[in-house]
C-alpha positions, 0 to 999 in steps of 0.5 A, spaced: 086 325 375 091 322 379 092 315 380 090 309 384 094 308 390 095 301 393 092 297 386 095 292 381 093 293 373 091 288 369 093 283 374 089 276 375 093 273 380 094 278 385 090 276 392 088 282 398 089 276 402 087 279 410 092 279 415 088 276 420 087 270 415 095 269 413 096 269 420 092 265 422 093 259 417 101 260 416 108 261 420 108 268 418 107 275 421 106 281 418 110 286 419 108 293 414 103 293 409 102 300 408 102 304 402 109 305 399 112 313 400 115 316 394 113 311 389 108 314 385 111 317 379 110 325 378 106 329 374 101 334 374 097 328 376 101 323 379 102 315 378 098 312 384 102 310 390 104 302 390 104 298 396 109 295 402 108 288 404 113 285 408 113 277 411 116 275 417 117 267 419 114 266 425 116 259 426 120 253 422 122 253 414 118 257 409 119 257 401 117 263 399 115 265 392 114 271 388 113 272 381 112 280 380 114 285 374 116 292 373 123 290 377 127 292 371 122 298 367 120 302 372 112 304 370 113 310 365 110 317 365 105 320 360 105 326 356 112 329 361 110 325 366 115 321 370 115 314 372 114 311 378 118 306 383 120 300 380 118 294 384 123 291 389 124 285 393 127 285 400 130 279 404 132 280 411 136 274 413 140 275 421 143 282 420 143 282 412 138 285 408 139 283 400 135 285 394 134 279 390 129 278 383 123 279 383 121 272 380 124 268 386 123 262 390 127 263 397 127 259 403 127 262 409 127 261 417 124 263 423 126 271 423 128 271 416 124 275 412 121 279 405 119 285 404 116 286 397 115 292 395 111 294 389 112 299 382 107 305 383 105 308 377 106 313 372 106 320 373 102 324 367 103 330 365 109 336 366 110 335 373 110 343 373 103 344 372 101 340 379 096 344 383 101 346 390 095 345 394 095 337 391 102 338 393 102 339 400 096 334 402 101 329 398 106 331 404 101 332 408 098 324 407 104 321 407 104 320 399 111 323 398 115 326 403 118 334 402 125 332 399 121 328 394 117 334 393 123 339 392 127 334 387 120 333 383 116 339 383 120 344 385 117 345 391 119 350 396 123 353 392 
């Protein structure tokens, strides 16, 4: 089957922490979480999708922490499967956005802020024997877009 959207494997130490309770608790916004488009790799069952979280300083200075993986290896397929998006991290600071490491400590102002972007997983199996209809409710969800669909899948060709 495909796999999981929005979840991190074999990890202990990653916290769902609610929106509501990081607002209320530190000077941050949150400005997306939401599924990350195009990240799950292909196949005939494709990788799940991984997740978008960006953080906004709403006040003073924040130091900011990020300790993830897959920034440099993307998950791979399995069995003709493709891999999925490699993790990245996203600073906006005035007008410039930066890609920086994965394992990082910033400092950050008010406006500035992070987006991390997590891995989605491993396609598995030859992303030509995917059902079409799997296909289209993929496009259709959100899950990858029409050009992701053309380029993996020969999709309307």
């Amino acid at each position: 089957m495909d796999g999981v959207d929005g979840i991190h494997a074999n990890m202990t130490n990653t916290m769902n922490t609610p929106i509501e309770e990081i607002e209320r608790n530190l000077p941050l916004i949150m400005r997306k979480y939401e599924f990350r488009v195009n990240s799950s790799g292909p196949g005939k069952y494709r990788g799940g999708s991984g997740i978008v979280r960006s953080y906004m300083v709403a006040s003073g200075h924040v130091t900011v922490t990020v300790l993830a993986d897959r920034g440099r290896h993307s998950p791979w397929g399995l069995m003709g499967g493709g891999p999925g998006a490699p993790t990245e991290v996203i600073v906006k600071r005035g007008r410039k956005r930066i890609k920086v490491d994965t394992k990082v400590t910033l400092d950050l102002e008010e406006g500035d802020y992070v987006e991390i972007r997590t891995a989605g997983g491993g396609g598995y199996g030859d992303p030509a024997q995917r059902d079409p209809e799997s296909i289209r409710r993929d496009i259709e969800n959100g899950v990858i877009t029409r050009r992701y669909a053309e380029k993996h899948y020969g999709w309307g060709k």
